[in-house]
C-alpha positions, 0 to 999 in steps of 0.5 A, spaced: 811 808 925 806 803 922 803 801 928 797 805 927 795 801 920 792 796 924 788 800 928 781 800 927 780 806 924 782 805 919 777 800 916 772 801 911 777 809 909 780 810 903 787 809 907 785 802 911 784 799 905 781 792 910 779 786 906 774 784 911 776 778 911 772 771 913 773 768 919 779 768 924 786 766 923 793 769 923 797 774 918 805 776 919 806 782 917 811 788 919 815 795 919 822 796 917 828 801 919 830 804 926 824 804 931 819 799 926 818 793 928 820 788 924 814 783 922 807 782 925 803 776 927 795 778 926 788 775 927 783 777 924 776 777 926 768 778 922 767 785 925 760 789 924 758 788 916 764 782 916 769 789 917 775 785 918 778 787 925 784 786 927 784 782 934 792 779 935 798 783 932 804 780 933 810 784 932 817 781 931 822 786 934 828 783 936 832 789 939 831 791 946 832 798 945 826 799 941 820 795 946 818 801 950 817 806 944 813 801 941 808 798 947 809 806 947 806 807 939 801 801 941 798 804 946 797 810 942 793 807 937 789 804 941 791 796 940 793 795 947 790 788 949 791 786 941 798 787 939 805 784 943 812 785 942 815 779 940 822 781 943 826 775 938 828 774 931 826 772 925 830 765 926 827 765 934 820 765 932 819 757 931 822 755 937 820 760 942 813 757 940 810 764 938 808 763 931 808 756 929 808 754 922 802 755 917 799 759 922 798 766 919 794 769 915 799 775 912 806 777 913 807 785 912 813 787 911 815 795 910 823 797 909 826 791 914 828 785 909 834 790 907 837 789 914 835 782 916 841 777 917 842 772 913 835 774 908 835 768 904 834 763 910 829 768 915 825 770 908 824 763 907 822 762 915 817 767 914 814 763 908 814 758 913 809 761 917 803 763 912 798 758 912 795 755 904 792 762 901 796 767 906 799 774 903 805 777 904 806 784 902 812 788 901 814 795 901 821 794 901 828 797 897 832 793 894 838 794 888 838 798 882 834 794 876 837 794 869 832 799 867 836 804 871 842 803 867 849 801 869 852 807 871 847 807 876 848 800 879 855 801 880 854 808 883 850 805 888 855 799 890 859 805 892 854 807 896 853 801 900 861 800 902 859 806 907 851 806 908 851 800 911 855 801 918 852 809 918 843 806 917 844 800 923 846 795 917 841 797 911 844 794 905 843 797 899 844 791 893 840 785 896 836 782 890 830 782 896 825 781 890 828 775 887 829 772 894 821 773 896 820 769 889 824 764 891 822 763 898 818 757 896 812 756 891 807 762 891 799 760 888 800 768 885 805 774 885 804 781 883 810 784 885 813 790 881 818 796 882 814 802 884 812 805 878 813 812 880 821 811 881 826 815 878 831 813 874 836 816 879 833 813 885 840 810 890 833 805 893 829 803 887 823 800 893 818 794 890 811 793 893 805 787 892 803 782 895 805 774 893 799 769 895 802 763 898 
């Protein structure tokens, strides 16, 4: 589903947003539920006007099943040569040697870390990738917050007594913001939940970028 993001394409429009950012390096980024790949590892380069193109994307997708729409995606968005499946978990990265510690330059994170096992050790292993001054940005849900008032929260623990089995594993009441906090020392976080939320929202989403 976000594969095509980190498609040229979309540098230098309105959508692609694209920092240009100097020099080379690598950033971990991702996707999220059934069909997304989890996490991605990408270089970038100093493209023309200093645009940032992305050159090495790597997609951490663990699940057989989903390699062959993915490298699919891929070649639909022109980044054959650019973006590799990585075919393990989060806790298989190190040692399979395809991302080594403080070798990325940004992790992207879109609706995953409420699946992952065990969040609070892969979340860490995460932060363990980027470099000094790497990015993380998060799109994800997570629990309902105080501002939503009780009735909401135990409605939604209710739910998730079903939910997970029937959304391959999706948890609903993981504190996802407070474990990414709390990942390791950050330099600058902006991080909040989304301003347009409804009160009534079974999956209030956060969304920002921690600065490593």
């Amino acid at each position: 589903m976000w594969v095509s993001l980190f498609s040229d394409r979309y540098l230098g429009s309105p959508e692609g947003g694209g920092d240009g950012g100097d020099g080379e390096g690598e950033e971990t980024g991702g996707g999220g539920e059934a069909g997304e790949p989890g996490y991605v590892a990408v270089r970038r380069r100093r493209g023309p006007a200093g645009s940032g193109a992305v050159t090495r994307v790597l997609g951490v997708e663990p699940s057989a099943d989903m390699h062959e729409p993915l490298r699919e995606k891929v070649r639909e968005a022109g980044l054959e040569g650019v973006y590799e499946v990585v075919p393990v978990g989060i806790e298989d990265l190190a040692p399979s040697g395809r991302v080594l510690p403080e070798s990325v330059d940004c992790i992207v994170s879109i609706l995953c870390l409420c699946g992952i096992p065990d969040p609070e050790r892969n979340i860490r292993e995460l932060y363990g990738c980027l470099k000094p001054g790497g990015r993380w940005y998060v799109y994800e849900h997570v629990r309902c917050v105080p501002s939503q008032g009780w009735a909401m929260g135990v409605y939604q623990a209710f739910v998730n007594l079903f939910w997970p089995p029937l959304i391959g594993g999706c948890q609903l009441r993981r504190d996802t913001r407070k474990s990414l906090r709390e990942a390791g020392p950050w330099t600058h976080v902006d991080l909040e939940v989304a301003a347009d939320e409804p009160w009534f929202s079974i999956c209030p989403h956060i969304l920002g970028v921690l600065t490593k």
